[in-house]
N, C-alpha and C positions, 0 to 999 in steps of 0.2 A: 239363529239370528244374532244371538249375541258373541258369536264366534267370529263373523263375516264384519258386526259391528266393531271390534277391538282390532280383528286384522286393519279395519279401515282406518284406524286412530293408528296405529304405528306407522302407517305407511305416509299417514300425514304428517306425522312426527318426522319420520328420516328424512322428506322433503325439506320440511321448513330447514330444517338442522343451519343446513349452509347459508342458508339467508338470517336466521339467527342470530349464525360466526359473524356474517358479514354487516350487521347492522349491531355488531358488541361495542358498547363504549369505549376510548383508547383507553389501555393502562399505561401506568407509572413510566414503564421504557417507551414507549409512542408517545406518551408527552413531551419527556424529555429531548425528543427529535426534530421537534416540530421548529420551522426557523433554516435559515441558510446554511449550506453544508458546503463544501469545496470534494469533487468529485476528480485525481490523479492519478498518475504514475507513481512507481517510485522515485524519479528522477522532478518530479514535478515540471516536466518541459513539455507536459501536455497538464494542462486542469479546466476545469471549469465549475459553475455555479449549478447546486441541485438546490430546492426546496420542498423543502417536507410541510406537508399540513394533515389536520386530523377531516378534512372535507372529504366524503364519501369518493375513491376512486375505482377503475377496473381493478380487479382482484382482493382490494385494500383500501388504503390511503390516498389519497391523491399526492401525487408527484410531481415537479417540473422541473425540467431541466433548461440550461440554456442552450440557445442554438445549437453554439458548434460542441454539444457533449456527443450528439450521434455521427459526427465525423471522427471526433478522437476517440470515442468508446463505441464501436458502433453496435454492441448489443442494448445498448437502452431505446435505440428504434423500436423493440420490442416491448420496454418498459411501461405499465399504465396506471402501475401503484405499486405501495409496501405495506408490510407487516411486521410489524417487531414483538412475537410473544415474550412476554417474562422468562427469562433464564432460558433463550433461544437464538436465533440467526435472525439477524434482520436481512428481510428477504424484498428485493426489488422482483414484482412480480407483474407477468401479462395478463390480458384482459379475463383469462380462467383462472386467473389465481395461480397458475406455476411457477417456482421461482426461476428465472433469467438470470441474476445475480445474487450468491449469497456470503453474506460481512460477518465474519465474526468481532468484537472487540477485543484487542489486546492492548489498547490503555487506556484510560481513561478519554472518552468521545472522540478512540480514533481506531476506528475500522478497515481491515483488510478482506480482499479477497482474491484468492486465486481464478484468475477466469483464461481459459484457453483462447490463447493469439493474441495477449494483451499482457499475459505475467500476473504482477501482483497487482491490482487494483487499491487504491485507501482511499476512506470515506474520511474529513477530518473537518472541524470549525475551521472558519477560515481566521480565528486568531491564532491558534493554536498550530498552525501549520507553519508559522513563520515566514521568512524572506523565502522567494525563490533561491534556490542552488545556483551559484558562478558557474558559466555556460563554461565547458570543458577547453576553452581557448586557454582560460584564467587559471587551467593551471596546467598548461603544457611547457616544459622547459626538465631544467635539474634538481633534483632533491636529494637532499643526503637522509640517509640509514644512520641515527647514531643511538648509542647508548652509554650512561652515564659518562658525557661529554666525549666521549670515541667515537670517531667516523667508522663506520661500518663499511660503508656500500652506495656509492653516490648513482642515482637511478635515471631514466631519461623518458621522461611521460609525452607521450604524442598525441594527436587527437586522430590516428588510426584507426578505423574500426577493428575489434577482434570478434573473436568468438563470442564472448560472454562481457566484454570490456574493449576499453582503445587499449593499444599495444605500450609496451614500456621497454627500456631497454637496460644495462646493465655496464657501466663505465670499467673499463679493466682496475684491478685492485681492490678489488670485493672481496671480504671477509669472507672464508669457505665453508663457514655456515650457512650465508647469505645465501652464495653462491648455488648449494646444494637445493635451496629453497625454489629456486627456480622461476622467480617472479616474471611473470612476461607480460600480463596485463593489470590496468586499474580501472576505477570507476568511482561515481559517487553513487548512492545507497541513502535516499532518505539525506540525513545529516552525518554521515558519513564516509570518510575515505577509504575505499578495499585494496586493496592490491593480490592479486590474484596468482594462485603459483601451477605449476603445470602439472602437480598434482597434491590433494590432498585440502585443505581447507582456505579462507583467502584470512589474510592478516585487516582488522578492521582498525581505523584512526579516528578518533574525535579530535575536535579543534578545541586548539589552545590556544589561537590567536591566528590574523591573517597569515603568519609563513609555520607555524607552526603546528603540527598534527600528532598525539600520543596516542597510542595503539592501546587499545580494550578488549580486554577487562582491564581497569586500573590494577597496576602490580609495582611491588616493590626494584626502583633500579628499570622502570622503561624504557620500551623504543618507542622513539622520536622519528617523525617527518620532517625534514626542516626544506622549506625551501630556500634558492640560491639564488 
């Protein structure tokens, strides 16, 4: 009897378990979340509004989204809460608790994630995300290649689609370093200008001012964007 009596306690035990997990107080990083979020692209030419609350949801937390997040991300159709364990993935999850989308942090309350057929995903405040990105018209024209006040290689940005970017072109009289380099596509990236080479890694630019872009990592004697 007392055999069948303890079988019966652990089996009541592994049941509860998961109602348990799911009725645990938020911690520290589930607090922290709670409140408006801006749900984008990297390009931010799609976003919209999530809120996070600590109110009991499917799998988790309660979530909502607004309208149009299931046309421009259409895996949160699936979405019916979240979990953010201590020193883990904040997890957007379905009504069984499996993750559908999962964010790591890489900066301070701004989250990525890789999701197929969509790219990279970011989760970020919406003050923290700053101005929308200048819609790729605003910087189609000519730009010169220079360094330490030398023109390099004066470039010609279109708003073409490419492979990975809009296409770009390359004005005759290009330094033959440049040249070698083989730039044929750009794009923006977040807060950033890329310029993209046909093979090998792409050259990234931060802004120094409306015509002007310096290539990162900061380095001694840079190259400059300059628009024309």
């Amino acid at each position: 009897m007392l055999t069948l009596r303890y079988a019966a306690i652990c089996v009541t035990a592994v049941l509860a378990a998961p109602a348990i997990a799911q009725n645990a107080p938020p911690n520290d990083s589930e607090k922290e979340m709670v409140g408006a979020w801006e749900l984008s692209n990297a390009e931010r030419d799609r976003a919209c509004a999530v809120t996070f609350s600590t109110d009991k949801g499917g799998g988790g937390f309660k979530v909502e989204f607004e309208a149009k997040c299931a046309d421009l991300f259409p895996p949160v159709k699936d979405v019916t809460g979240w979990k953010y364990p201590d020193s883990d993935l904040l997890r957007l999850t379905d009504g069984k608790g499996k993750s559908v989308i999962e964010f790591s942090e890489v900066e301070d309350s701004i989250f990525e994630a890789p999701t197929p057929g969509l790219g990279v995903v970011f989760l970020q405040k919406p003050g923290a995300a700053g101005p929308p990105p200048k819609p790729p018209e605003d910087f189609a024209g000519d730009w010169v290649i220079t360094r330490g006040g030398k023109t390099l290689c004066t470039l010609t940005f279109t708003t073409t689609p490419g492979e990975d970017g809009l296409t770009l072109s390359a004005k005759p009289g290009c330094d033959a370093a440049i040249v070698r380099l083989g730039f044929n596509q750009w794009r923006i990236d977040r807060d950033e200008l890329m310029l993209m080479q046909a093979r090998g890694n792409p050259w990234r630019f931060e802004s120094v001012d409306d015509k002007t872009w310096q290539r990162v990592p900061d380095a001694p004697n840079p190259y400059r964007l300059v628009r024309q």
